[in-house]
N, C-alpha and C positions, 0 to 999 in steps of 0.2 A: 228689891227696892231701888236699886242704884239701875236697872234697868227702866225705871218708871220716870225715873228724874232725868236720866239721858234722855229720854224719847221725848219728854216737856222740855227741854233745852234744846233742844234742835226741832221739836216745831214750833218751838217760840221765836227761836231765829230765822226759820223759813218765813215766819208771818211779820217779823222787824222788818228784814231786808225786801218785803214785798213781792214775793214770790209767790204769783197764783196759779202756777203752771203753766203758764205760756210759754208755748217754745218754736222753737223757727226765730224765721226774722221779726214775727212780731214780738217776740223773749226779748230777742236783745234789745231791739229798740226801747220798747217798755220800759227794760231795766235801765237802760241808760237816762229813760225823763226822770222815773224816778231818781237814781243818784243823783240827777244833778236841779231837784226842784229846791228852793231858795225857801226863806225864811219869810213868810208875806207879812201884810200888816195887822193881820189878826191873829198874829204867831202862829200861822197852821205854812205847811210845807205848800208852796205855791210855784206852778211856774210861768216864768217871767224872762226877757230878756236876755237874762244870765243862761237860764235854760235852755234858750233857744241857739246861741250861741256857741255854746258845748255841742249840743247833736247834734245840728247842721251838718258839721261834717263828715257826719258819718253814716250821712243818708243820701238817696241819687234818685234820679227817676225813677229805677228801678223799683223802689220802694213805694211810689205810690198808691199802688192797689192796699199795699199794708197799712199806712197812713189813714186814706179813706175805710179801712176798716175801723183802725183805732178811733175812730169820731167816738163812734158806739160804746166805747172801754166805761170802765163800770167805776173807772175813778175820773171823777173832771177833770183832774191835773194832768193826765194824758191823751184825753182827750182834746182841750187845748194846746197843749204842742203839737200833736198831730197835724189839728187844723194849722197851724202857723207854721209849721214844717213844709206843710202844702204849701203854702203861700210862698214858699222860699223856690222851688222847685221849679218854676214858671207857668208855660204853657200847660203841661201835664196835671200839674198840682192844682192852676185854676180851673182845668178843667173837669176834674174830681170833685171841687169843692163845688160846681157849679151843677153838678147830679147830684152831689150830698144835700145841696139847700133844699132839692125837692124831696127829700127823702120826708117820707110821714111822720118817723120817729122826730121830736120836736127837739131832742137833747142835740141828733144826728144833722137836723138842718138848723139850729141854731149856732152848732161849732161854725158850721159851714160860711153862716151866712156872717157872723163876725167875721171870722178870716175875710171873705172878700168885700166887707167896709173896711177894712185894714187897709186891703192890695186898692182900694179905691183912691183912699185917704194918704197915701203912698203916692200914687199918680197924680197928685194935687201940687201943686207948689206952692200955694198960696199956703201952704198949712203948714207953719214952721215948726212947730214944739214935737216933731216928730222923729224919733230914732232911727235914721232912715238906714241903718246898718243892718234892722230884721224886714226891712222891703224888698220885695222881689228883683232883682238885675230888671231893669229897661231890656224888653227884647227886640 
């Protein structure tokens, strides 16, 4: 009996903390949006600015192949930082994001193609109400 209750307690916490087997670099990053998606306005775990904020640093070029994979992830909330991660990244990132808009999958080119009216909207000056802290560096 108390072996039946362990095994529900520990896959119950494998499935709280969001852990779908991902592992490599796509694991960690994952884990990381997760932990750090915020409280949205329809009380569901959302990420937002704050989130973007946290990973950035702990993500490099390197990482874009991973990122352009995660468009595809099977929860939106990772999937949008992905894309917005990309947009942080520059060149390499927009140019990910610019083969993902053509991607057929419509979840995998609408990440995409938000991210770059972001990176557009970014390049704008006229458009002030804008956080320009998750904008790509000027290259």
């Amino acid at each position: 009996m108390f072996a039946v209750v362990a095994l529900g307690a520990v896959g119950g916490m494998l499935l709280w903390n969001g852990d779908d087997g991902y592992t490599g670099r796509y694991g960690e990053i994952r884990r990381l949006i997760l932990d750090n998606l915020q409280l949205g306005r329809h009380f569901t775990r959302a990420t937002n600015t704050v989130t973007i904020k946290a990973v950035r640093p702990h993500v490099a070029t390197g990482d874009v192949a991973v990122l352009a994979r995660m468009l595809g992830d099977e929860k939106g909330t990772v999937a949008v930082a992905a894309a917005h991660l990309l947009e942080l990244l520059g060149t390499p990132g927009e140019a990910a994001l610019r083969a993902a808009a053509r991607n057929p999958d419509f979840r995998i080119s609408g990440h995409a193609q938000d991210a770059l009216r972001h990176i557009k909207q970014c390049r704008d000056p006229s458009i002030g109400n804008l956080d320009r802290s998750v904008c790509p560096a000027a290259e």
